[in-house]
C-alpha positions as CSV (number, residue, x, y, z in Angstrom):
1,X,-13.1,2.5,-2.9
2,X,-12.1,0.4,0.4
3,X,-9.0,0.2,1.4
4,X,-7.8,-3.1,2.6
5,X,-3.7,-3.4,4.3
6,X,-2.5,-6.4,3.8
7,X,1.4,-7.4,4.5
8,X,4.3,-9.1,2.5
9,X,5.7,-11.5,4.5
10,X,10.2,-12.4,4.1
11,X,9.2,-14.3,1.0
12,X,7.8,-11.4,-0.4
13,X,4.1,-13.8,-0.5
14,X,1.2,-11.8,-0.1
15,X,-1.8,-13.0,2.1
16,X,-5.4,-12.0,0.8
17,X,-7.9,-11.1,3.2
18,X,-10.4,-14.5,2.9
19,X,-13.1,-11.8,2.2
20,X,-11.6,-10.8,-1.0
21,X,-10.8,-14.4,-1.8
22,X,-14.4,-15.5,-1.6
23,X,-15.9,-12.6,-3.4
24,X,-13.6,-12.5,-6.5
25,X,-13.6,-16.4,-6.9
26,X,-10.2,-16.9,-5.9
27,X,-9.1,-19.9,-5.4
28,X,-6.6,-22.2,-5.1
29,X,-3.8,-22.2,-8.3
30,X,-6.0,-19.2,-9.5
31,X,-4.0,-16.7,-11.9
32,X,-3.9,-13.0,-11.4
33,X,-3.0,-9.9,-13.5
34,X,-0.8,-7.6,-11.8
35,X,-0.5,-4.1,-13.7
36,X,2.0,-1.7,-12.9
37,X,0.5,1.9,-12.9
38,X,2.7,5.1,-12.2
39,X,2.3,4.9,-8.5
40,X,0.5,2.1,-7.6
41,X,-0.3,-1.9,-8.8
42,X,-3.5,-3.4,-9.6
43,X,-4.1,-7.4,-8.8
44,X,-7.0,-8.7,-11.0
45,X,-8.0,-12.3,-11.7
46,X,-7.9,-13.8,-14.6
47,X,-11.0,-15.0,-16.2
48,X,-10.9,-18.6,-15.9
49,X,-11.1,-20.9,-19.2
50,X,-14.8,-21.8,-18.2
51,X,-15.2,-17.8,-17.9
52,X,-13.7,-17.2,-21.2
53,X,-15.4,-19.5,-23.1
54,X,-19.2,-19.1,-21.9
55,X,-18.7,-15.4,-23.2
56,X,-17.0,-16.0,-26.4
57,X,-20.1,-18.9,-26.8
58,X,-23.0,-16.4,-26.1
59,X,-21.8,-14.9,-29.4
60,X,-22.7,-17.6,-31.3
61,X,-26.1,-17.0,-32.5
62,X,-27.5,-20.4,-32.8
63,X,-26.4,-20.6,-28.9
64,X,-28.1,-17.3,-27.7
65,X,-30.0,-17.7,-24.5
66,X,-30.8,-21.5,-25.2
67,X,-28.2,-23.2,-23.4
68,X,-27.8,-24.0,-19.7
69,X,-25.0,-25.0,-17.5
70,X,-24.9,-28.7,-18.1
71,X,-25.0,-28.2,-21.5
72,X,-22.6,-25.8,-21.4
73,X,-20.1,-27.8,-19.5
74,X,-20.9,-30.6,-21.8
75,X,-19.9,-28.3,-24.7
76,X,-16.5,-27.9,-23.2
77,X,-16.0,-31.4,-22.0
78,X,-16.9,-32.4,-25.5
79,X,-14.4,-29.6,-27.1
80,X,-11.5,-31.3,-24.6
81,X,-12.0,-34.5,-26.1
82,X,-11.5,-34.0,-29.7
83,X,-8.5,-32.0,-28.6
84,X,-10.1,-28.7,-30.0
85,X,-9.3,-26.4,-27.9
């Protein structure tokens, strides 16, 4: 495990290293999970609706392994639209 400091500034705001930012997909308006443990807190993001919906969609056996990303985004687009999700 690495340890990373980090410091809260007078608005108690909290500055991510842009390391951590890139490799965890964090940007912008991007949601976290912060879970209080005995001694210490964990910040995780939250999967993203794109995120949760391609693995709910591999489930679907008559969408298994066939579909790519356009068609994919397409899906969701299309989902959007008829006010479905």
């Amino acid at each position: 495990m690495k340890t990373i400091k980090a410091t809260i500034t007078s608005k108690n705001q909290l500055t991510l290293p842009a390391k951590l930012v890139r490799k965890y997909n964090l940007d912008k308006q991007r949601v976290v999970v912060i879970t209080e443990r005995k001694n210490s807190i964990e910040i995780r993001p939250q999967p993203s609706l794109e995120e949760r919906m391609r693995k709910n969609w591999q489930k679907l056996p008559a969408h298994k392994g066939t579909q790519t990303d356009l068609e994919f985004k397409q899906a969701v687009r299309d989902a959007f639209a008829e006010k479905r999700l």
